[in-house]
C-alpha angles and dihedrals in degrees: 000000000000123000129198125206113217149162125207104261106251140150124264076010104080141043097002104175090051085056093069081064115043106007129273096268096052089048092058103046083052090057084041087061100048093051091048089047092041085045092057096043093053091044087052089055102102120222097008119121103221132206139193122209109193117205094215113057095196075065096065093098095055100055092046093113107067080071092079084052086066094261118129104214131206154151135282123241139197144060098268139025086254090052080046101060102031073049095059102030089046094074090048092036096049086049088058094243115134104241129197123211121198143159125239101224099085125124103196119030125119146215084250102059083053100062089038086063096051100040088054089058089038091058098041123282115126104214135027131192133197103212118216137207104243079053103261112097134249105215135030132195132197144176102181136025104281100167093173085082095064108026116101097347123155101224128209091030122118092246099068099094092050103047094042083057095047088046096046089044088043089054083056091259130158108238134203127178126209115214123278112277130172140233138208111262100118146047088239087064091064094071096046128066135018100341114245090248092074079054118112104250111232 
């Protein structure tokens, strides 16, 4: 299974520090591109059940469409991003599915990356990471329950990569990491990587 975190793409709602770049409403039609673009690439995965957790629950219904897509959509819960995500891989997991996580603010990842990532937990490997460039990740996989990686975190800090390694090594896990890849949070982001015009519009 793979699941995408995502916010509806509004203005003054998404992507605020890159707001102080380039406007609210310009930051919002830019997230709007990565999710589009994070949404196709998932679709195009075969054989793969796919999910979307929304972090606003009063956005459920619009995103409702993406149920006829084949999506289920659903809420986030929890109190932190780390109580988010352990929240949305716990049902798959428990049902002994290997199950990837990732944002939908990223600029370059591939499809690639992303069958690299599950075919790394098909063949074996207990966690995955997407490393990403500020030093967090951007994607986590999983085939079995691992709690240390989302208890007592502090999250958007350039130690989170590392930590979350050093904890899944320390539980006795087998580890692969996927290449770095950036998001969008900056300004400054805006000059690397592949630029927003190659984005699907959505």
């Amino acid at each position: 299974m793979v699941i995408v975190f995502a916010r509806r793409p509004r203005a003054g709602r998404v992507k605020r520090r890159l707001a102080h770049a380039v406007g609210r409403r310009r930051a919002a039609a830019l997230y709007a591109r990565t999710l589009a673009r994070t949404l196709a690439m998932v679709a195009a995965l075969r054989g793969v059940r796919r999910e979307l957790r929304v972090a606003d629950g009063r956005d459920l219904a619009w995103f409702a469409r993406l149920r006829r897509a084949g999506w289920q959509v659903g809420a986030q819960r929890g109190r932190d991003l780390g109580a988010r995500m352990a929240a949305a891989l716990a049902v798959p997991l428990a049902q002994g599915a290997p199950v990837l996580l990732l944002g939908s603010d990223l600029r370059d990842v591939t499809a690639a990356d992303l069958v690299r990532a599950r075919d790394a937990l098909v063949a074996g490997v207990e966690v995955v990471f997407g490393a990403a460039a500020d030093g967090g990740y951007w994607l986590v996989g999983l085939r079995r329950p691992c709690p240390e990686l989302f208890e007592a975190m502090t999250w958007s800090t350039p130690r989170v990569l590392a930590t979350s390694l050093a904890r899944a090594r320390a539980a006795g896990r087998t580890v692969e990491v996927l290449p770095p890849r950036r998001d969008l949070d900056h300004g400054r982001d805006l000059l690397r990587g592949a630029p927003p015009a190659r984005m699907p519009r959505t």
